[in-house]
C-alpha positions in Angstrom: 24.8 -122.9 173.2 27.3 -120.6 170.9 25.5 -119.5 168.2 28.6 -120.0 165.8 28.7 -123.6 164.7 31.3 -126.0 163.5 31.3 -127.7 160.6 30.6 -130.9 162.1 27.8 -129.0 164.3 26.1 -128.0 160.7 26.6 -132.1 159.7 24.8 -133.5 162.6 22.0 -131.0 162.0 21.6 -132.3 158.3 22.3 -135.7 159.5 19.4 -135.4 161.8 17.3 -133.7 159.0 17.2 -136.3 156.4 17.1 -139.6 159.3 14.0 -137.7 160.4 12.7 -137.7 156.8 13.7 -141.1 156.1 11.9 -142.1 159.3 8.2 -140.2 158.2 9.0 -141.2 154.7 5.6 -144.2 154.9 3.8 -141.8 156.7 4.0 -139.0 154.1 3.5 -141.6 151.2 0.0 -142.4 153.1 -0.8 -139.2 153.7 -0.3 -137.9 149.7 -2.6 -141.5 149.0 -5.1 -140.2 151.1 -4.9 -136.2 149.4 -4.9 -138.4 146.1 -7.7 -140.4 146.6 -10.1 -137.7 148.1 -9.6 -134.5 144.8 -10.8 -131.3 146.6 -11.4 -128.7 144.5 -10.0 -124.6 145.6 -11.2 -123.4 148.5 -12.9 -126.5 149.5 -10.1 -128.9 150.7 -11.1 -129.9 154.0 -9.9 -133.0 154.9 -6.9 -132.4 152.9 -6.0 -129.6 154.6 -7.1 -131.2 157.6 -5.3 -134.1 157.5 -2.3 -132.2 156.5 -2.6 -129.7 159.4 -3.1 -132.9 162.1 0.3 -134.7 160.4 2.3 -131.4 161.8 0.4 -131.1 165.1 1.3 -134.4 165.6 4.9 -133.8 165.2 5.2 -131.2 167.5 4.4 -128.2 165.1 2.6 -125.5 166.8 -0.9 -124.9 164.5 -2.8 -122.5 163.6 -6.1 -123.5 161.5 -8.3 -120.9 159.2 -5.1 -118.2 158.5 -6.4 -115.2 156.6 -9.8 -116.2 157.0 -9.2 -119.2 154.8 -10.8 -122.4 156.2 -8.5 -124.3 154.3 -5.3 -122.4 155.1 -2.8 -123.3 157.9 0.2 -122.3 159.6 2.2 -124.5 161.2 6.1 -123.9 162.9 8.3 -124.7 165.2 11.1 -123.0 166.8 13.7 -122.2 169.0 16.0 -119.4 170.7 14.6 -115.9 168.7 13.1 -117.6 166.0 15.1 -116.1 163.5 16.3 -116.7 160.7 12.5 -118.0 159.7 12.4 -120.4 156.5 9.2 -121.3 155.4 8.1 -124.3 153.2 4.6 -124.0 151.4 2.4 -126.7 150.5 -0.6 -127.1 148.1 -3.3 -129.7 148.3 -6.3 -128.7 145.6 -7.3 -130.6 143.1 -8.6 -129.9 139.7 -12.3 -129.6 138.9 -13.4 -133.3 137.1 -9.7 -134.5 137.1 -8.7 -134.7 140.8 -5.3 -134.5 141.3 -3.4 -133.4 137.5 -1.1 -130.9 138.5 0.6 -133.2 141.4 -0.9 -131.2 144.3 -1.1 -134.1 147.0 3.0 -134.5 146.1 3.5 -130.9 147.0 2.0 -131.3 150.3 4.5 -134.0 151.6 6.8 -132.1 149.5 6.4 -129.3 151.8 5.5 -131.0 154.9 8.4 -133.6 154.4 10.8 -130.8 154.7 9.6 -128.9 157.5 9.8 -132.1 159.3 13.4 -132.5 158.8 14.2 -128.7 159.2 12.5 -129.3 162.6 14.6 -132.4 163.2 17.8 -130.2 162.6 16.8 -127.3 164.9 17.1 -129.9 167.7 20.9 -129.3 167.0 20.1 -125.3 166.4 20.8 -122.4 168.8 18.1 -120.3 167.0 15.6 -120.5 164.3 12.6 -121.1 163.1 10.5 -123.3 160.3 7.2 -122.8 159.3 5.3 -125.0 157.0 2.0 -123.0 155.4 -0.8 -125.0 153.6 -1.9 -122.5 150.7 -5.6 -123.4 149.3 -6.9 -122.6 145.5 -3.6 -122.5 143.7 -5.6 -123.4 140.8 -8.2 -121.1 141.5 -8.4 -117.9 143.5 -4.5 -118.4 144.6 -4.5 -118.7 148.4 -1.2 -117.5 148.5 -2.5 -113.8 147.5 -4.9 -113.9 150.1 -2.5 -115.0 152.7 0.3 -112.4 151.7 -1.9 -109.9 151.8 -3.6 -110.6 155.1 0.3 -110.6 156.3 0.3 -114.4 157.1 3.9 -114.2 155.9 5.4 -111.6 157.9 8.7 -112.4 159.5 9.5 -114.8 156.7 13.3 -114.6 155.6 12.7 -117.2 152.5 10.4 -119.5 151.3 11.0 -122.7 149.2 8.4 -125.2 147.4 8.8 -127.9 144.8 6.3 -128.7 142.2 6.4 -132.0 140.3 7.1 -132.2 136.6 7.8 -134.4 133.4 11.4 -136.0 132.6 12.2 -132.0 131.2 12.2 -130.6 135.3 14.8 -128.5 136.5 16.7 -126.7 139.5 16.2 -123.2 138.2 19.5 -122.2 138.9 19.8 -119.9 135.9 19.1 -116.5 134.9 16.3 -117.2 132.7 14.8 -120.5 134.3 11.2 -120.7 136.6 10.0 -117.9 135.2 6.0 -117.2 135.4 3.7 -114.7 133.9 2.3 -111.9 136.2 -1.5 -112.6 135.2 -4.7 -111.2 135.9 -8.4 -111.6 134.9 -10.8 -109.0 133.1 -14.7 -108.9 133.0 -15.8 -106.8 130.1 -19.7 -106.4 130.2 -21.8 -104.4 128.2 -24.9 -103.2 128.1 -27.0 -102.1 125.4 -30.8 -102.2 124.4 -32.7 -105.2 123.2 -35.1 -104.8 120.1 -36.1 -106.8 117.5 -33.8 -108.3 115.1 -35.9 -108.1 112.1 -39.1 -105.6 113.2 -37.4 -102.6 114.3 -33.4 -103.2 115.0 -32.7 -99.6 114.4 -33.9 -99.6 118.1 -31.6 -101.6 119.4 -28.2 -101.3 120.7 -26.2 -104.7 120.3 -24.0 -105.6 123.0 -22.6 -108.6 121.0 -21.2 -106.1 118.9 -19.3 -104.3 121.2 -17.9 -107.5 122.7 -17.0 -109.3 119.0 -15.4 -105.6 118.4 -12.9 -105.8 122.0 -12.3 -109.1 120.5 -11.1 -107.9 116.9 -9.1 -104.7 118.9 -7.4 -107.6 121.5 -6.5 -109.6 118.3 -5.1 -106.2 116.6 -3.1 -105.5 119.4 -1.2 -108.9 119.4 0.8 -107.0 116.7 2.6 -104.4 118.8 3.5 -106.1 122.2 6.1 -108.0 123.9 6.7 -111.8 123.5 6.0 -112.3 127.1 2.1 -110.8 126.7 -0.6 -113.5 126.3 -4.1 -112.2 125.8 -6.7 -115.0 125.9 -10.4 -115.0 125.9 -13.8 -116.2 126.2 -17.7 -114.6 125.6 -19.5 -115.7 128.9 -22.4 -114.2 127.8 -23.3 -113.0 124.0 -27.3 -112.7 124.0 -30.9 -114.9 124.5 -32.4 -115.4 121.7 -31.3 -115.1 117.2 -33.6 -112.8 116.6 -33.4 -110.1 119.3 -31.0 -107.6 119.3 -28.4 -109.0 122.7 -29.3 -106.3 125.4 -26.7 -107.8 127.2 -23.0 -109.5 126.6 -19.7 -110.3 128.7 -16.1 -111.5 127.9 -13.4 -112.5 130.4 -10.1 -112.1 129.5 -6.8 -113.4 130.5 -4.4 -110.7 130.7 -0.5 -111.9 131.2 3.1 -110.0 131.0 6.3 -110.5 132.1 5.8 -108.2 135.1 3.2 -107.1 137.1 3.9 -103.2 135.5 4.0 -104.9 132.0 0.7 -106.5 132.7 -0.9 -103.7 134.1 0.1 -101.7 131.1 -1.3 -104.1 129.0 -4.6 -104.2 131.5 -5.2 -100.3 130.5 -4.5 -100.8 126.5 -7.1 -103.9 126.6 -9.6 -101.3 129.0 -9.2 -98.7 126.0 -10.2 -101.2 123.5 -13.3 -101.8 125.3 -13.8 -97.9 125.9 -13.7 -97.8 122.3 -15.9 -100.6 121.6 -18.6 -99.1 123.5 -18.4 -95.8 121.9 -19.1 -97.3 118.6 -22.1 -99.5 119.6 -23.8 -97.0 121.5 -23.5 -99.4 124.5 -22.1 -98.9 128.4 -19.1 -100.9 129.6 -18.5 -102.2 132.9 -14.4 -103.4 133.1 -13.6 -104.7 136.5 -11.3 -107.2 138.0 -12.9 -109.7 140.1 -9.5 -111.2 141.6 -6.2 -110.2 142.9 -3.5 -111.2 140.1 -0.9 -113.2 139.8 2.5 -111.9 140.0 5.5 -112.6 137.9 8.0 -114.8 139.8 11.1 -113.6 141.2 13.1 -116.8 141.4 16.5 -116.7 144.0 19.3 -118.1 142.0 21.6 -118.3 144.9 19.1 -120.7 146.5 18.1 -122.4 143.8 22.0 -123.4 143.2 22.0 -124.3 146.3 18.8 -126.6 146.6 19.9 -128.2 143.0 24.2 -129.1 144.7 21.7 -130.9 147.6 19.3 -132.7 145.3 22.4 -134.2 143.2 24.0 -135.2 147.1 20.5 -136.9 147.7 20.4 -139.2 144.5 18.0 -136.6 142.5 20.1 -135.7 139.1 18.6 -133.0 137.2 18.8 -131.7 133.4 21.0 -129.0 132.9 18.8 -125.7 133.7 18.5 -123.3 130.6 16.2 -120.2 129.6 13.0 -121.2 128.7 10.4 -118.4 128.7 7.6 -118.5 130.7 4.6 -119.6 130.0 2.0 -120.2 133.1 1.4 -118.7 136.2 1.3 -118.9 140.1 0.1 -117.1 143.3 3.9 -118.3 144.1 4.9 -115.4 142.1 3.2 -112.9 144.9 5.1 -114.6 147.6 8.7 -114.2 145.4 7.9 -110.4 146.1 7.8 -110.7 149.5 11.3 -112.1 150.5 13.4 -114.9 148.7 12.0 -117.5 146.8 12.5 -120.4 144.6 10.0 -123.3 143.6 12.2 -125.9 142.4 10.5 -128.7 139.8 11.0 -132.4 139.6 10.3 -135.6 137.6 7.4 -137.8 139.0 7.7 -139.2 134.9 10.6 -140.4 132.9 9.1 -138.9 129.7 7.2 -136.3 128.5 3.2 -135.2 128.7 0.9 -133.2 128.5 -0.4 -131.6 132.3 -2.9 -131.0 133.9 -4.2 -134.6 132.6 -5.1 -138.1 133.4 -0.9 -139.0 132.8 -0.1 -136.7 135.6 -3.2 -138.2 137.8 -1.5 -141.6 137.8 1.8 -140.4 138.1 1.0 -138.5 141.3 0.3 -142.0 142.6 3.4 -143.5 141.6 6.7 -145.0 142.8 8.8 -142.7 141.1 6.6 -139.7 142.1 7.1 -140.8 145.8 10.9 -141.6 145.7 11.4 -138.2 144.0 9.2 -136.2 146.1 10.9 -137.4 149.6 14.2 -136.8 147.9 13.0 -133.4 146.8 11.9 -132.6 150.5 15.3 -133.8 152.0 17.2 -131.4 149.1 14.8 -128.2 150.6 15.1 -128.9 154.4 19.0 -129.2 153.6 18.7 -125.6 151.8 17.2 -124.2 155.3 19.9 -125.9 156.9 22.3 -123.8 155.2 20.4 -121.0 155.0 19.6 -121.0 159.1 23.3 -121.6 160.1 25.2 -119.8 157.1 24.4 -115.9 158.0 26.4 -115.1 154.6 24.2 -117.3 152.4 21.2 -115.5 153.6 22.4 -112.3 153.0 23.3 -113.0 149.9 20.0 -114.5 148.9 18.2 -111.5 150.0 20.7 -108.7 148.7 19.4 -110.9 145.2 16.1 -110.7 146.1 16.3 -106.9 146.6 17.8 -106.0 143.8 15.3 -108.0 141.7 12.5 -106.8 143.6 14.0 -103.0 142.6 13.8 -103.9 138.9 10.5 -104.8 138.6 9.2 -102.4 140.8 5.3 -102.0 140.2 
């Protein structure tokens, strides 16, 4: 077969795509009802993962289980000719703790999975390629993306694209400006000082509240003087025993968030100096570390994301209008989005708005409007690799973006 393809070529391939959706389209809805109806938490999503893994297989994706040392992590892909280009779709599947399913999780695995199927369909009509579908663990948690990325799970991956359900407010971010997230990491301040008692002898004491109620006051004093992208939240895990002995011991985690990995790490040093100083003026030792891997910023690909949004409006799914909005959370998505192009598109599963990461969201994970726009979302992605694996100039384009983004906000 030539590898250059006609127009009509390209159509039967898309064709072929979104019958072969259509046709799984029950399947997939039983499958998220099943993710739905059995919430695992990170790390611990085991017949999720499972059943999502088994769905592939059984479609004639080559599996392979426990990626990255991750028992609930999954590669799956099928291709032909060189394999190359490689698109990859990447599904999610944990819950949240005492909620179950309110961030929509069980819709992004069929999201995912829905369009790997019909990217598969298409390659039928292919001379080369290759599509991948990953399952990616702890989203809300650890981020199995990080873990994968860095254990090279990735590697050979030309783009990536994923779809996370939203409120009646979700858009294509096809806009300088739009899907943005917050690099992010997580801070343990501890110190330790030396118990005494509070009222006998508390000149012999060394009060590790203090030095922790002191980072606090120097975090909230340096809300004055940074950007409008920081966010510095925090918590005392730890802040003594007993009223009336001097705390021996106290910790605080912190949220530390910028709009780029550099801005957060600068922030990361200016919040370790506050502690520095803290513990100078209690008298008390500090132990700063960083438990996990962070979060980085998210490097969206706008000429992917135009393209995904001209197929969603061709598949029946009409979106607002995308415009700046700064960002506000964060996702190990954003460590992938440094890796090659990326773009996580969002869509309604509500006709209103709401609050996430709530019992709203929970039902409407299980809805008919959640399931009609999550198939359409996954025909609108698989349409995107279509393109993107027969259209040599479309993927260059995307990734000269993607490299000059990636230059910008060079770590």
């Amino acid at each position: 077969m030539s590898t250059h393809l006609t127009p009509a070529e390209v159509e039967t391939a898309k064709q072929a795509a979104v019958a072969a959706i259509d046709a799984a389209a029950d399947s997939l809805i039983r499958l998220s009802k099943f993710i739905h109806s059995h919430p695992e938490i990170a790390l611990e999503e085991y017949e999720s993962s499972a059943a999502c893994a088994e769905f592939l297989e059984e479609r004639g994706f080559a599996l392979e289980r426990g990626v990255a040392e991750l028992p609930t992590a999954f590669s799956a892909s099928v291709s032909v000719g060189d394999g190359a280009p490689h698109i990859a779709f990447l599904s999610e599947y944990d819950a949240l703790p005492n909620l179950g399913h309110g961030c929509g999780h069980n819709l992004i695995a069929i999201a995912g999975i829905g369009a790997g199927i019909g990217a598969a369909a298409a390659l039928r009509h292919l001379p080369k390629g290759r599509v991948s579908v990953f399952g990616t663990p702890a989203e809300e948690a650890v981020g199995g993306k990080i873990i994968m990325a860095n254990a090279g799970v990735f590697e050979g991956v030309d783009a990536a694209m994923g779809a996370h359900p939203g409120t009646s407010e979700s858009v294509c971010p096809t806009v300088e400006g739009s899907g943005e997230a917050l690099a992010c990491v997580s801070v343990i301040i501890a110190f330790h000082g030396q118990s005494a008692h509070a009222a006998a002898d508390p000149w012999n004491g060394r009060n590790a509240l203090n030095a922790v109620i002191a980072t606090f006051n120097g975090v909230d004093a340096l809300r004055q003087h940074v950007k409008s992208d920081a966010r510095l939240h925090g918590i005392i895990r730890h802040g003594g025993d007993a009223a009336n002995v001097v705390p021996h011991f106290a910790e605080a985690e912190f949220f530390v968030r910028g709009g780029t990995v550099a801005y957060m790490n600068e922030l990361v040093e200016k919040v370790r100096k506050i502690a520095e100083g803290a513990a100078l003026i209690t008298g008390c030792d500090l132990v700063f570390s960083i438990p996990d891997e962070a979060n980085f910023d998210m490097i969206t690909n706008r000429t992917m994301a135009r393209v995904m949004d001209a197929h969603q409006r061709a598949v029946g799914l009409v979106l607002p209008e995308a415009k700046p909005t700064p960002a506000s959370g964060s996702t190990d998505w954003g460590n992938v989005s440094y890796l090659f192009p990326s773009v996580e598109t969002n869509y309604p599963i509500l006709d209103r708005v709401c609050t996430w990461h709530s019992q709203d969201v929970v039902d409407a994970s299980d809805s008919a409007l959640g399931y009609e726009n999550t198939i359409k979302v996954a025909k609108s992605m698989a349409l995107t690799a279509i393109d993107l694996l027969t259209d040599p100039d479309l993927l260059r384009s995307a990734t000269a973006e993607f490299q000059r983004e990636r230059e910008a906000r060079s770590i």
